[in-house]
C-alpha positions as CSV (number, residue, x, y, z in Angstrom):
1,X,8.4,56.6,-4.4
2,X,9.2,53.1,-3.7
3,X,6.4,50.8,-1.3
4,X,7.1,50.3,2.7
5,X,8.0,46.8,3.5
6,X,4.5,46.6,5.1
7,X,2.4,47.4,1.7
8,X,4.5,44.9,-0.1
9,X,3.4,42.3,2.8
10,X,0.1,43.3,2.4
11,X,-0.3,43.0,-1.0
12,X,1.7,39.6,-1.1
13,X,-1.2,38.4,1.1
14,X,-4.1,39.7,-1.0
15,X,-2.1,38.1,-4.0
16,X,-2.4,35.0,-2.1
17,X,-5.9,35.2,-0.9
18,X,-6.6,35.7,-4.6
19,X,-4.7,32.7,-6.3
20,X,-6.4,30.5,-3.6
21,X,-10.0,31.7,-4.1
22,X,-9.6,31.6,-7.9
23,X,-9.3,28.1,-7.9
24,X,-12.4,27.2,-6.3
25,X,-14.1,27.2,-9.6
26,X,-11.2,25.3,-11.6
27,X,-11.3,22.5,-8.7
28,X,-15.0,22.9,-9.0
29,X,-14.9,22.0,-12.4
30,X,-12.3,18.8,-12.0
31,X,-14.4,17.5,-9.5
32,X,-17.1,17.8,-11.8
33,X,-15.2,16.0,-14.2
34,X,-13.7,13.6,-12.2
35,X,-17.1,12.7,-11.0
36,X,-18.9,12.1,-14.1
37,X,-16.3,9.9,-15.6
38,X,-15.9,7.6,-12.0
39,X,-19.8,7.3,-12.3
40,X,-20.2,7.2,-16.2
41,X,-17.1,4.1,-16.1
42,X,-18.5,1.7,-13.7
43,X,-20.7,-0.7,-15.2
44,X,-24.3,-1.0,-14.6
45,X,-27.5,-1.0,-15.9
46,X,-29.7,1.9,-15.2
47,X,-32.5,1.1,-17.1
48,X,-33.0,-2.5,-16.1
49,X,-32.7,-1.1,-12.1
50,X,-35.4,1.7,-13.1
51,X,-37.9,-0.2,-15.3
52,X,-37.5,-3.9,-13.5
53,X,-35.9,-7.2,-15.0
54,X,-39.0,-8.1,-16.7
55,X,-38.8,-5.1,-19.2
56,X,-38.9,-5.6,-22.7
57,X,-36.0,-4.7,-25.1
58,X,-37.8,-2.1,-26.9
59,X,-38.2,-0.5,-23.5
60,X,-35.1,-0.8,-22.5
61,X,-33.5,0.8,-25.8
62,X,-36.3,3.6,-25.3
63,X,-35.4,4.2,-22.2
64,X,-31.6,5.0,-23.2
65,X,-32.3,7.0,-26.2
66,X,-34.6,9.1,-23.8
67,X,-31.7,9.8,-21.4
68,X,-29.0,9.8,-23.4
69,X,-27.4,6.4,-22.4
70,X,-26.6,4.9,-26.1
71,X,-24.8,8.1,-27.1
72,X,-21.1,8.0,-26.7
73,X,-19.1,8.9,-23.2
74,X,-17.7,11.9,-24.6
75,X,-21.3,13.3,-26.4
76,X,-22.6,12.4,-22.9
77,X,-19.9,14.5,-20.9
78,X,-20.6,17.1,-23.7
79,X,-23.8,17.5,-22.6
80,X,-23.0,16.8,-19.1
81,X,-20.8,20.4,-19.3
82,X,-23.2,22.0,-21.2
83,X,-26.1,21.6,-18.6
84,X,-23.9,22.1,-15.5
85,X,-22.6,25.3,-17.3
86,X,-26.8,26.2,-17.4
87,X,-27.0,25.4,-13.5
88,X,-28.2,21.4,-13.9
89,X,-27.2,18.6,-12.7
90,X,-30.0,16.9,-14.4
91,X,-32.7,14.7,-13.5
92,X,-33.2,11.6,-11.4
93,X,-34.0,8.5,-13.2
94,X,-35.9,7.2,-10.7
95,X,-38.3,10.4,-9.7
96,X,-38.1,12.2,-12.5
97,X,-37.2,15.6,-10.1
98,X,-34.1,17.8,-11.1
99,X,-31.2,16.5,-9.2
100,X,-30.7,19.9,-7.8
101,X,-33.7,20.7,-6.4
102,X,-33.8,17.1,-4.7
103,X,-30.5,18.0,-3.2
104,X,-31.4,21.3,-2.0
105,X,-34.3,19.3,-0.2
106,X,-32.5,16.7,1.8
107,X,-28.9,19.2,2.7
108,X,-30.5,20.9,5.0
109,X,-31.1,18.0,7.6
110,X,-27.8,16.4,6.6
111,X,-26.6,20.3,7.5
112,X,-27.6,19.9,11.2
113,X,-25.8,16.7,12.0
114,X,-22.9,18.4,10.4
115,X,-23.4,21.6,12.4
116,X,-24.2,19.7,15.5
117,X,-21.2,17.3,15.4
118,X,-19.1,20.0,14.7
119,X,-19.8,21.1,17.7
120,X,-19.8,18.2,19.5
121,X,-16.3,17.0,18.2
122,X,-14.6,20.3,19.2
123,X,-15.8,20.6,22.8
124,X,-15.1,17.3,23.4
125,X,-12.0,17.1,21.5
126,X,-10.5,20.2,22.5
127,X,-11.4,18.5,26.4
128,X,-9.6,15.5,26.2
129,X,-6.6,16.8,24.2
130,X,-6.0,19.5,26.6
131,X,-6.7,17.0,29.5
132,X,-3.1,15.1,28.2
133,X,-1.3,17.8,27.0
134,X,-2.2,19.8,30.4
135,X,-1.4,16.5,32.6
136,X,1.0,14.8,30.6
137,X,2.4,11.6,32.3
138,X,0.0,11.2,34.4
139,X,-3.4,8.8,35.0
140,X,-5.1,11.8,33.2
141,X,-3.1,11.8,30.4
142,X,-3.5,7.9,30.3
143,X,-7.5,8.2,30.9
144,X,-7.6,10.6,27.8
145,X,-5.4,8.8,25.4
146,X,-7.6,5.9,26.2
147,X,-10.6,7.3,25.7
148,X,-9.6,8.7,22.6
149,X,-7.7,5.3,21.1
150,X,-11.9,4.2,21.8
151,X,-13.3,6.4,20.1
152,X,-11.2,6.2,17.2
153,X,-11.8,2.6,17.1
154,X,-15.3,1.9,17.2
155,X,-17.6,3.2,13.7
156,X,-19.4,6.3,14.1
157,X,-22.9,4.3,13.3
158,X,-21.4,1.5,16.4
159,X,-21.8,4.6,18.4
160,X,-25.2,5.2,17.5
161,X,-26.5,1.9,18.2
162,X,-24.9,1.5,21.3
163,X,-25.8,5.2,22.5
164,X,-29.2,4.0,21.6
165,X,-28.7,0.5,24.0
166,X,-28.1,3.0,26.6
167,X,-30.2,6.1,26.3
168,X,-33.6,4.8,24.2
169,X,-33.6,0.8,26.1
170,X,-31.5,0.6,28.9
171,X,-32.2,4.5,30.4
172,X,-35.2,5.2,28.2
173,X,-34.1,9.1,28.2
174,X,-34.8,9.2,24.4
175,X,-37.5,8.4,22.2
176,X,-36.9,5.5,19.2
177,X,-34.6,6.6,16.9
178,X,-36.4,6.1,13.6
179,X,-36.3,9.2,11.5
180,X,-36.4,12.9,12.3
181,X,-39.7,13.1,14.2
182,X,-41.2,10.5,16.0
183,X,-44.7,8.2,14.3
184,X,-46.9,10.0,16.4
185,X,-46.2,13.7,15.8
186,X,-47.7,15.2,12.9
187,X,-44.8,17.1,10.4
188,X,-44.9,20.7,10.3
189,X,-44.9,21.7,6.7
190,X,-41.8,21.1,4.4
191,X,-39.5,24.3,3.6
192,X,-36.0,23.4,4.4
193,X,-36.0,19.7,4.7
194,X,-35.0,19.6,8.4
195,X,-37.7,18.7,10.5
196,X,-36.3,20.9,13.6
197,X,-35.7,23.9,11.4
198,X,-39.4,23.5,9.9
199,X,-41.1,23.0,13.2
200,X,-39.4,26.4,14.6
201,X,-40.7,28.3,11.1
202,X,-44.1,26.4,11.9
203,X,-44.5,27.6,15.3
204,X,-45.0,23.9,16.3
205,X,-42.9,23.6,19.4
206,X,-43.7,20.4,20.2
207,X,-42.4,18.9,17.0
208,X,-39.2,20.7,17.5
209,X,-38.8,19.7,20.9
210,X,-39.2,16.2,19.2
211,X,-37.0,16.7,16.4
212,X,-34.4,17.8,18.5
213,X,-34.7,14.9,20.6
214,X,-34.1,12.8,17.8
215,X,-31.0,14.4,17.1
216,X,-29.2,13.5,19.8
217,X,-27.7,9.9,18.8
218,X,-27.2,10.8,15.0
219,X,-24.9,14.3,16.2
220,X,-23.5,12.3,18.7
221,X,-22.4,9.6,16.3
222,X,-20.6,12.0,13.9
223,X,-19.4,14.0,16.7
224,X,-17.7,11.9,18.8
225,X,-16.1,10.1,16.4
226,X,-14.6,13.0,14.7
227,X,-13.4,14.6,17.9
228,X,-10.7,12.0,17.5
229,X,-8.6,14.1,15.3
230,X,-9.4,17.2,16.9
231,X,-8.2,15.7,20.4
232,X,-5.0,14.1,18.7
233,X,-3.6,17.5,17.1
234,X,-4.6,19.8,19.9
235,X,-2.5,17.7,22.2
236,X,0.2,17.2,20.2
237,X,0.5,21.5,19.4
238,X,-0.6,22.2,23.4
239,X,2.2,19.6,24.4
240,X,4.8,21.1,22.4
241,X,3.6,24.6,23.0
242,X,4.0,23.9,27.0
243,X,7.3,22.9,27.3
244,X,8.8,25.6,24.3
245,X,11.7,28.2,25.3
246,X,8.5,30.8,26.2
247,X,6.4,28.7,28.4
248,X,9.5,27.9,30.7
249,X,10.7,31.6,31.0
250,X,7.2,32.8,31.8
251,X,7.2,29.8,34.4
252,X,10.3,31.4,35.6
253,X,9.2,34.8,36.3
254,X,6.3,32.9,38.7
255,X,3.3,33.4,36.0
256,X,0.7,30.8,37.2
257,X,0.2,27.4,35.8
258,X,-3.4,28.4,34.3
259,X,-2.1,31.7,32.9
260,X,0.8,29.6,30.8
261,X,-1.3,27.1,30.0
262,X,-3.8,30.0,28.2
263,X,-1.1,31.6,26.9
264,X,0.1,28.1,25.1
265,X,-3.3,27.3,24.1
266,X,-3.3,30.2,21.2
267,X,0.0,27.9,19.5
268,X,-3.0,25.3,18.8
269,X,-5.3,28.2,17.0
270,X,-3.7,27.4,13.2
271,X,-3.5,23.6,13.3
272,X,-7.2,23.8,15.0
273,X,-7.9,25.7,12.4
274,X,-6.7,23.2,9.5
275,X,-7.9,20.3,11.3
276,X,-11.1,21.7,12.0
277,X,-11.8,22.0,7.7
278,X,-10.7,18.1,7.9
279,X,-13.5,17.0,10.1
280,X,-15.8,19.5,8.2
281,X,-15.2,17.6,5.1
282,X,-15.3,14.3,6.2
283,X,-18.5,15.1,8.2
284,X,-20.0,16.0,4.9
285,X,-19.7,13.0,2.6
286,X,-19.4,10.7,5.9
287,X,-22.4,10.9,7.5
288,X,-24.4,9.0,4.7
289,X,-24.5,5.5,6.9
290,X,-25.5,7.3,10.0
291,X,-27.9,8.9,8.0
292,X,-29.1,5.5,7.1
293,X,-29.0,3.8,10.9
294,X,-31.5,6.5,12.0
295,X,-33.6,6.3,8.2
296,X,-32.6,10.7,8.8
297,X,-34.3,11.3,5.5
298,X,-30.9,13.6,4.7
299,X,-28.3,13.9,1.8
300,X,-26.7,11.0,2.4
301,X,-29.9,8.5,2.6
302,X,-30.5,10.3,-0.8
303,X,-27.6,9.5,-2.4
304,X,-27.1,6.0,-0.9
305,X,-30.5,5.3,-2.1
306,X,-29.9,6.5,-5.6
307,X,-26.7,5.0,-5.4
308,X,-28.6,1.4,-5.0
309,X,-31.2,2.3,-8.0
310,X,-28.2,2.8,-10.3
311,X,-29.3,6.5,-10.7
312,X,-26.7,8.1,-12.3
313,X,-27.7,11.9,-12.1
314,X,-27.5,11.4,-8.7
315,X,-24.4,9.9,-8.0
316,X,-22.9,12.1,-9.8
317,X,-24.9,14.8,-8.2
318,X,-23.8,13.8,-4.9
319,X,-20.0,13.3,-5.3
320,X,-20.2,16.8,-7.5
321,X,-22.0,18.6,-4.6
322,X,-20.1,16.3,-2.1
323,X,-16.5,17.3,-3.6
324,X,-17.6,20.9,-4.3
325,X,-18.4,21.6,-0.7
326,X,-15.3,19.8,0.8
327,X,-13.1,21.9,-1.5
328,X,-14.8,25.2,-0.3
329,X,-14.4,23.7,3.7
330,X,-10.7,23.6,3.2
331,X,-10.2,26.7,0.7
332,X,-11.8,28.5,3.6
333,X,-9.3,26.9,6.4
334,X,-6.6,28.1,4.2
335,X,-7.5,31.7,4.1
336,X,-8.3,31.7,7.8
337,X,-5.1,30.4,8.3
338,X,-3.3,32.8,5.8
339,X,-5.2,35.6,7.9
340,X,-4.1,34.7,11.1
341,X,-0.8,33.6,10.6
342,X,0.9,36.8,10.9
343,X,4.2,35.1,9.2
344,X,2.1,35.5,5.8
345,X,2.3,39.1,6.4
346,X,6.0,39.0,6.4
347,X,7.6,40.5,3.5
348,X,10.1,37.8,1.6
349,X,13.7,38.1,0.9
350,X,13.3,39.3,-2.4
351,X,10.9,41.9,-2.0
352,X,13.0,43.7,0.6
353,X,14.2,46.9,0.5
354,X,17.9,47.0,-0.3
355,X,19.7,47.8,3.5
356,X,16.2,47.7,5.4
357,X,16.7,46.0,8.9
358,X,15.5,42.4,9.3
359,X,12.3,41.6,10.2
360,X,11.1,40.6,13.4
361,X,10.3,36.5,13.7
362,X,6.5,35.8,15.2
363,X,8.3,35.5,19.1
364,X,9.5,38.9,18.5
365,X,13.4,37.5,18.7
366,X,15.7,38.1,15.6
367,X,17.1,34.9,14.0
């Protein structure tokens, strides 16, 4: 009994789901690769930033047997493969810690900016691109492309420091932006990392009233500047979505404005979608200098920091975890988009029934 059209769709889609989920791990791996070798190449001296430019030779030769630094690249990257098969990225130079673990310690604060301005940059870019697309040729339109061609042109960290101007010296609404709890309130004890998160676990109310006051001008930096893409594709897919074959016949049988508009505003869902796994991954390895204007104590301070120090575990460590991240981010924008674009469901030519009817296009016309 041969398969309806419908189970073959189906189970094209479930193949594809698969293919793309099963290369998480390969990419995972290449990442991994790629990252050791960028690090491993570029020349620096790791011992003499650890142990100071007065250390003696014998130290300094010590020092490389102990990590491994006088063996060859590829007994190195040998190694390198063996530990991260053993779930390690190994351990800092500098501290001594397992890489790991220090990661796991600083994400979680570098997790709420990223949360946060997530936020941020789709209500506000979602605003201002339907705000164009909505009032297209006119002073709005103008008043939204300009504020987004400003946005897009100053840093995320220029934000920062002139939200800070404003809202800390100018309006003091906001306390000094110097880490993630002010010098006065004592820290609730450490569990995630994130000083709001720890002060909720803690009970201390007042810390995380503090916390999140602090977090204001760090998710507003990341968020505002990353609405610019948001803002730019939504209006371009809302614009065209407007004046398509469907929005003028459903203006023609005397549908109101607002009612085409919503109707339009599901043709921006799937490029939202991919855009949105964009701005996820640039939030993650991009917040590193805002993380440094505010001294946020995060990943990015981390890695910058170990980055200075010539700490190669956690370099690595970072671009691994870094890369690793942003390649799950758009793996799952890819699946969401294969899920709700119902043209993935559609069975293809060659998997077709002999003499079955056409199938219907997404609008519900036949081509």
């Amino acid at each position: 009994m041969k398969s309806r059209p419908v189970d073959r769709g189906r189970r094209h889609l479930i193949r594809h789901l698969a293919l793309r989920i099963a290369f998480v791990p390969v990419g995972a791996f290449a990442v991994a690769s790629v990252a050791f070798f960028l690090v491993a190449l570029v020349p620096s001296d790791p011992a003499r930033a650890v142990l100071g430019d007065l250390a003696a030779e014998e130290q300094i030769a010590q020092f490389n047997t102990e990590h491994g630094l006088s063996a060859p690249l590829l007994v190195r990257y040998g190694r390198f493969v063996a530990d991260l098969f053993h779930g390690s990225l190994g351990e800092s130079y500098y501290s001594g810690g397992s890489v790991l673990q220090e990661s796991a310690e600083h994400y979680m604060a570098t997790l709420e900016i990223v949360v946060l301005g997530l936020v941020v940059a789709l209500v506000v870019g979602i605003a201002l691109g339907a705000l164009g697309a909505y009032f297209r040729g006119t002073p709005a339109d103008s008043a939204s492309r300009s504020a987004v061609a400003v946005l897009q042109a100053i840093p995320d960290y220029v934000v920062g420091l002139l939200g800070a101007l404003v809202l800390v010296y100018a309006l003091p609404l906001l306390p000094v932006p110097l880490g993630q709890l002010g010098p006065a309130i004592e820290a609730p004890p450490r569990v995630t990392g994130a000083a709001f998160v720890d002060a909720l676990l803690a009970g201390q109310l007042g810390a995380a009233w503090q916390a999140a006051t602090q977090m204001v001008l760090p998710v507003l930096s990341v968020g505002l500047f990353s609405s610019v893409m948001i803002a730019r594709t939504v209006r371009a897919s809302l614009a065209e979505a407007l004046t398509a074959p469907d929005a003028e016949f459903a203006r023609a049988l005397g549908l109101p404005a607002f009612t085409v508009a919503r109707m339009a505003l599901r043709a921006t869902v799937l490029p939202l979608v991919s855009i949105t796994g964009v701005v996820v991954g640039t939030l993650v390895g991009g917040s590193a200098i805002v993380e440094l204007t505010f001294s946020w104590d995060g990943f990015g301070q981390w890695a910058i920091e170990g980055i200075t120090r010539s700490d190669l575990p956690v370099t690595v460590g970072f671009v691994l975890i870094s890369g690793v991240l942003v390649l799950l981010t758009y793996t799952l924008s890819d699946v969401l988009m294969t899920v709700l674009d119902p043209r993935q469901r559609r069975v293809r030519p060659a998997d077709r029934p002999a003499g079955a009817a056409p199938l219907a296009s997404p609008t519900g016309v036949h081509p």
